[in-house]
ROMARFI-388583 format. One record per residue: x, y, z of N, C-alpha, C, CB in turn. Coordinates in steps of 0.2 Angstrom, whole numbers, plus 5000, padded with zeros to 4 digits. Glycine has a CB too. Example, Ala and Ser with C-alpha at 12.3 -4.5 7.8 and 13.67 -1.06 7.14 Angstrom:
506649725039506249785039506649845039505749785045 506449895035506849955036506450005039507049975029 
***
This chain:
595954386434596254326432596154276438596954336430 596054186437596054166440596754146447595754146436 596654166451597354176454597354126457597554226459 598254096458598454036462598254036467599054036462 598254096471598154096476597654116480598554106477 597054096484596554116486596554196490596454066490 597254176496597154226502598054226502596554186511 598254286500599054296503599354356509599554326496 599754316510599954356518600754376516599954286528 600754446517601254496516601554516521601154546512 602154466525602554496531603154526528602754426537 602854616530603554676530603154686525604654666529 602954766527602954796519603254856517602254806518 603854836514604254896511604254886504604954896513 604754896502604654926492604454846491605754986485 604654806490604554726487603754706489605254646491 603554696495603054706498602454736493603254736503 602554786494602154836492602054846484602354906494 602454816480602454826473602054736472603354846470 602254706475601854646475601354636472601754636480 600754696479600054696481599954736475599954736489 600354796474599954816467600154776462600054906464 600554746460600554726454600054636456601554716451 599954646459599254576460598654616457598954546471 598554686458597754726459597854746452597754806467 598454756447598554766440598154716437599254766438 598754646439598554596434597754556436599254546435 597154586441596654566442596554536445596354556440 597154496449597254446453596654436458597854466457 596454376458595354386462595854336470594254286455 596254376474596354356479596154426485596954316479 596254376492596254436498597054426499595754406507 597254506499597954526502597954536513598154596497 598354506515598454536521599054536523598154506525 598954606526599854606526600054636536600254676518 600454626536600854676543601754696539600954586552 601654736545602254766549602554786556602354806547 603354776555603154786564603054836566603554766570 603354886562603154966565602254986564603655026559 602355006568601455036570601555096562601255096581 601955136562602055186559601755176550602755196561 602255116550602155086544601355046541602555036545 601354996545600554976547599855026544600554966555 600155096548599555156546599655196541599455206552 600455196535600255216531600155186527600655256529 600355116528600155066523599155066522600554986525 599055056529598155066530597855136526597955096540 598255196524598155256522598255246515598555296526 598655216513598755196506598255156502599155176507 597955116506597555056502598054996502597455076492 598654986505599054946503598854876506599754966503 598854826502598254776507597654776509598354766512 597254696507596554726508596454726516596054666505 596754696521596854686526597654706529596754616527 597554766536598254766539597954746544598754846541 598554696546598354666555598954686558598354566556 598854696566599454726571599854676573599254766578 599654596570600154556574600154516563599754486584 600754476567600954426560600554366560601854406559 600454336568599854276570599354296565599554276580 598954356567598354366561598554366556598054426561 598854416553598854396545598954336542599354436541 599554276545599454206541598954176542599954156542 598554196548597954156546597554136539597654176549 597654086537597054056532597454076526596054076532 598154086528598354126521598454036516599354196522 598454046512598753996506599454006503598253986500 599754076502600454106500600754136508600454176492 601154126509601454166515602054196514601454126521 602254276511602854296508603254326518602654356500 603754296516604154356520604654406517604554326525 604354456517604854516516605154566521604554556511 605454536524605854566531606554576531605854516535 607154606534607754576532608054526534608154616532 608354486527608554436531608754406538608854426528 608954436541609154426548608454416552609654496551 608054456550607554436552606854386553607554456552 607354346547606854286543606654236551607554216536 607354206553607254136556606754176561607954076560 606854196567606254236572605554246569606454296573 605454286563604754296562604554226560604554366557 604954186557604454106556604554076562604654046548 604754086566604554046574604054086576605054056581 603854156575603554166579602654146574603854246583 602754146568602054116566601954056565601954136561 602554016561602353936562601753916567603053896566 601453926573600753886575600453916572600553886581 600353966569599853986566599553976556600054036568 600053946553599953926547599753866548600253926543 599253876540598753816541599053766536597953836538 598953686538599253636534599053646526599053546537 599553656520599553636515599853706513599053606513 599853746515599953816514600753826510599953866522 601153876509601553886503601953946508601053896496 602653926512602853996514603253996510603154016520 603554076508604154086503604454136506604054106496 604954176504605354236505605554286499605954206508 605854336501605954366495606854406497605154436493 607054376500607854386504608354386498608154316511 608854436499609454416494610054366494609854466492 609854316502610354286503610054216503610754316509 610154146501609754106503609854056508609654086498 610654016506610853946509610753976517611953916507 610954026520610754056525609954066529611054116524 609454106523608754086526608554036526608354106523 608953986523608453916520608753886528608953856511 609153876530609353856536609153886545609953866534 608753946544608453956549607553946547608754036551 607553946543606653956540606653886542606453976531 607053826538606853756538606553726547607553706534 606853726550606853696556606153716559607553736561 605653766556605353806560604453786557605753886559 604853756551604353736548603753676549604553746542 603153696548602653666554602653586548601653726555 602353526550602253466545601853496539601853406549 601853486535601253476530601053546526600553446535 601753596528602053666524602553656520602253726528 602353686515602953696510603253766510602753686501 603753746507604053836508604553816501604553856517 604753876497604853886493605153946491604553886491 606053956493606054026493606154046487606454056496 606154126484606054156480606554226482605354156479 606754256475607054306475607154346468607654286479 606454396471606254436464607054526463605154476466 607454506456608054536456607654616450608754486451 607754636457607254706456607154736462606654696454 607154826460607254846467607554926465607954786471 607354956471607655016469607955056474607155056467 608255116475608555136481607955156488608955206479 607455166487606955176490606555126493606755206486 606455146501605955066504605655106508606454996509 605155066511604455076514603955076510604455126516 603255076514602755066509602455096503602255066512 602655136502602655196499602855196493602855246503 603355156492603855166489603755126482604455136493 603155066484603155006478602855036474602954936480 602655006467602555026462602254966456603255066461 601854956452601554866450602054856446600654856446 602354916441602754876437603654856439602754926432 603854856447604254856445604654806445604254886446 604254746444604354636443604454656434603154556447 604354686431604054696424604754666419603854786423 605054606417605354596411605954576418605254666405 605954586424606554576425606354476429606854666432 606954466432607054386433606754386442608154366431 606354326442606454326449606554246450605654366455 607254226453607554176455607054146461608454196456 606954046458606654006462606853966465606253986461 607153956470607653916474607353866477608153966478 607053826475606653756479607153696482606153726474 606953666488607353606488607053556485607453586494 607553506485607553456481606853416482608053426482 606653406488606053386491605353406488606053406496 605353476485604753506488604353476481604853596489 603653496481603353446474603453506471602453396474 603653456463603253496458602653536455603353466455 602253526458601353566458601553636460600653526465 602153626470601853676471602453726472601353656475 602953716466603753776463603453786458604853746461 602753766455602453776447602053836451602053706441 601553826454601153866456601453946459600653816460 602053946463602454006465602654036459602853996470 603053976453603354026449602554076441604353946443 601854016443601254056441601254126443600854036444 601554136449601154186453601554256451601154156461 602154226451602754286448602554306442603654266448 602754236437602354286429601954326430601954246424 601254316434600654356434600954436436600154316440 601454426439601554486443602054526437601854476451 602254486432602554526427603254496426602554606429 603654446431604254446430604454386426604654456436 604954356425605354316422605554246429605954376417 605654186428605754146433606154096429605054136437 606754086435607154046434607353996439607554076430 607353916440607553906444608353896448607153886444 608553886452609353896454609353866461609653986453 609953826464610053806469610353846474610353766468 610353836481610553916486611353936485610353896496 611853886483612353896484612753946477612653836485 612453926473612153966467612054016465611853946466 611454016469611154066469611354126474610554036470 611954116478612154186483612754186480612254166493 613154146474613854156472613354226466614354066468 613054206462612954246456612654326461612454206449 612154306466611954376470612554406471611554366477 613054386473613754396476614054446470614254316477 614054436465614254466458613854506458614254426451 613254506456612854566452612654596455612454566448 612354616463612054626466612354636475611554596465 612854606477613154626484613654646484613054586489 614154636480614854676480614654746477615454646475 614254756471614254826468613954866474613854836461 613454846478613454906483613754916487613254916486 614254856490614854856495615554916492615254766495 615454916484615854966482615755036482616054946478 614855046480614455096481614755116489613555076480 614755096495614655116499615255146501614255076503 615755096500616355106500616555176495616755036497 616555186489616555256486616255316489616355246479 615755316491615555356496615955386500615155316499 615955326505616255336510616955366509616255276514 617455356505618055386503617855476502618255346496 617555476497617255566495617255576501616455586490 616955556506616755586511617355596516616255546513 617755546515618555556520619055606517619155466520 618855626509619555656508619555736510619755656499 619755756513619855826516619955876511620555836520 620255846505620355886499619755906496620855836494 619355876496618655886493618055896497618555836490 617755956498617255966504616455956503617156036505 616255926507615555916505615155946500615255916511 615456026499614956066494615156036488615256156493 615956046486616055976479615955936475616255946478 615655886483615355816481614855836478615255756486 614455876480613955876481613755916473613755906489 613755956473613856016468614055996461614256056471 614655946463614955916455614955856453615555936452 614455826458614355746456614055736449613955706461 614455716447614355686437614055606438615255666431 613855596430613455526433613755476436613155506428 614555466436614855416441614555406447615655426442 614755486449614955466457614055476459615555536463 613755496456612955526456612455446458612655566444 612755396452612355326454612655286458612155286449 613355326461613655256466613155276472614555256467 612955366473612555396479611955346479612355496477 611655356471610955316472611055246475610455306465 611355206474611455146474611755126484611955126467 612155186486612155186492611755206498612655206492 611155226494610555266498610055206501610255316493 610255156497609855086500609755076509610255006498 609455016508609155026514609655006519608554986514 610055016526610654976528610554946532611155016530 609854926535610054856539609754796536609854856547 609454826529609554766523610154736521609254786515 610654776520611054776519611654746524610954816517 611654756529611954736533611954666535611854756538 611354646537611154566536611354536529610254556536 611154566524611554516520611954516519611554496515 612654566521613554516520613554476525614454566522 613154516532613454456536613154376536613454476544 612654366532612154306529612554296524611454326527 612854316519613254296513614054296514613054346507 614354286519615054306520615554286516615254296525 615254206514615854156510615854186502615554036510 615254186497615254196492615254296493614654136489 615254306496615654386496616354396498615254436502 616654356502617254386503617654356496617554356511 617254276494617854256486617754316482617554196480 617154326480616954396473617254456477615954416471 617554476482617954536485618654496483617854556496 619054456484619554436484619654446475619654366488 619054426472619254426464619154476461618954386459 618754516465618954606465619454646466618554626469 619654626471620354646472620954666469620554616475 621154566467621654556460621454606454621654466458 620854626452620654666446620754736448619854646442 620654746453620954806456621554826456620754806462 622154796457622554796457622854776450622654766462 622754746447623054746440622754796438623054676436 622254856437622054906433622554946435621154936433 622954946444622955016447623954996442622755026458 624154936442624854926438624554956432625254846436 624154966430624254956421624255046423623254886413 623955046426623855156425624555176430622855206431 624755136432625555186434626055166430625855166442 626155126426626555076421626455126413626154966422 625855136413625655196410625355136402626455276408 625255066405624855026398624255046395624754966398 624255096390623655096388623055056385623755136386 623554996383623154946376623054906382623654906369 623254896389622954836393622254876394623554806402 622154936396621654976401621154986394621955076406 621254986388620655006382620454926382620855036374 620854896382620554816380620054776385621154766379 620354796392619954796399619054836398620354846405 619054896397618654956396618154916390619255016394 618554896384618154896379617554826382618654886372 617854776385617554716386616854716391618054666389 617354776396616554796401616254816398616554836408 616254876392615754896390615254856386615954936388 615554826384615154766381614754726384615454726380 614954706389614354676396613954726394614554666405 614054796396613454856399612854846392613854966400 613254826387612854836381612454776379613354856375 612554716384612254656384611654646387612654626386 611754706394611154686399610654756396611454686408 610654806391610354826388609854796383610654856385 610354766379609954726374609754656376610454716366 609754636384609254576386608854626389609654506392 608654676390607954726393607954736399607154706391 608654716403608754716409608754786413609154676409 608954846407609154906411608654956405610254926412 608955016406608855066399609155126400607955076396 609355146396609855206394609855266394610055216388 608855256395608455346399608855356405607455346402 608755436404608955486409608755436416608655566408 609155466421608555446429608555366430607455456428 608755336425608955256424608155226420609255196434 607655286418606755276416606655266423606555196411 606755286428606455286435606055356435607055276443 605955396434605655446435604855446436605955476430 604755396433603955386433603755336438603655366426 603455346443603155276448602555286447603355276457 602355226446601555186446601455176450601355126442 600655166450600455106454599955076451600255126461 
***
């Protein structure tokens, strides 16, 4: 296919990264990929893999002559690695990101940025427990949403031409504003791990229950709060402390529902806790029938492409 983009530079290649490059090499995409990491380690399996048509040992090389410049790094490490390339992109070029936290990246990235670049962040909602190069896989942008958070500034030609580039790769695109855009991340995606980690971490304190237990008679509750806690943690770390405001509100409104389930179960109300119960289920049954999840065993992960 004719691609948006001539030459793209992939800085960090873990699972987002890497699923990228093959879902570009699916959809026939007629560009050059180049990509880095900072780990050497990474760099040579990714070299070992095919992943990228180009690995370079510095990030200076790869943006060169790129026309898309993604950063997939964690967020903490956004504003740094665009200081340290900014002299090296070329005027008209297109940087983006792929971070779950935005008002925060937008604010270290902007300052850094050279005249006559656009930038355009992006945040494809998709993702698995698993990271590194190795990990990615073409389908896994496929039917799901990847949120395009532009400023107000930036032209129209060129938030059309990035949100091109996602369809190609299979996903769905919508645009949304950063403050926005970290309140609803905040809901569907950074409290539920904050509580994954947290549930965890409890099994793991109670004396009463021995690591054989957990281990041995985890049902599918505590089974996908494990998967979901197995992410990556200093992805994860960077973004509470990048997202603090619109995570501590959705914690606080977590809380109060916490607390009114834990009255209704010592009070012994059963009609409050089914009527509760029945309504969440309903959401679960919602984000089914928008093709957002599916009901196979494994969550349908069992199979990885490339």
């Amino acid at each position: 296919m004719s691609a948006p983009y001539k030459r793209v530079a992939l800085i960090g290649l873990g699972l987002i990264a890497s699923s990228m490059f093959w879902a570009m090499k699916r959809s026939g995409m007629d560009c050059h990929v180049t990509g880095y990491a900072r780990s050497e380690k990474t760099r040579n399996t990714a070299r070992k893999l095919g992943l990228c048509d180009t690995v370079f040992d510095s990030a200076e090389e790869a943006v060169k002559d790129a026309d898309l410049i993604v950063l997939a790094v964690p967020v903490g490490a956004m504003g740094p690695v665009m200081q340290t390339i900014a002299p090296h992109i070329k005027p008209g070029a297109t940087v983006s990101e792929v971070g779950s936290v935005k008002r925060t990246v937008i604010d270290v990235i902007t300052p850094h940025l050279p005249e006559g670049v656009h930038f355009v962040p992006t945040h494809p909602m998709a993702g698995t427990e698993h990271s590194g190069p190795d990990s990615g896989f073409a389908s896994l942008f496929d039917n799901r949403w990847c949120l395009i958070v532009p400023d107000d500034d930036c032209d129209e030609d060129v938030i059309v031409r990035v949100e091109t580039y996602w369809q190609a790769l299979g996903a769905n695109t919508e645009r949304m504003d950063a403050e926005h855009h970290d309140m609803v991340c905040a809901v569907v995606s950074h409290i539920p791990h904050l509580i994954a980690y947290t549930m965890v971490g409890v099994a793991d304190d109670l004396q009463r229950v021995s690591d054989n237990e957990v281990i041995k008679f985890s049902a599918a509750g505590f089974r996908d709060f494990t998967r979901i806690a197995a992410s990556d943690p200093v992805m994860w770390r960077d973004v509470f402390l990048t997202n603090k405001d619109a995570t501590i509100e959705i914690l606080g409104r977590f809380t109060e529902e916490l607390f009114a389930l834990q009255r209704a179960i010592r009070t012994g109300d059963g009609e409050q806790l089914h009527a509760y119960f029945t309504h969440t289920r309903a959401i679960r049954r919602g984000i089914l029938e928008a093709g957002q999840d599916t009901d196979a065993p494994d969550f349908g992960r069992a199979k990885v492409d490339r």
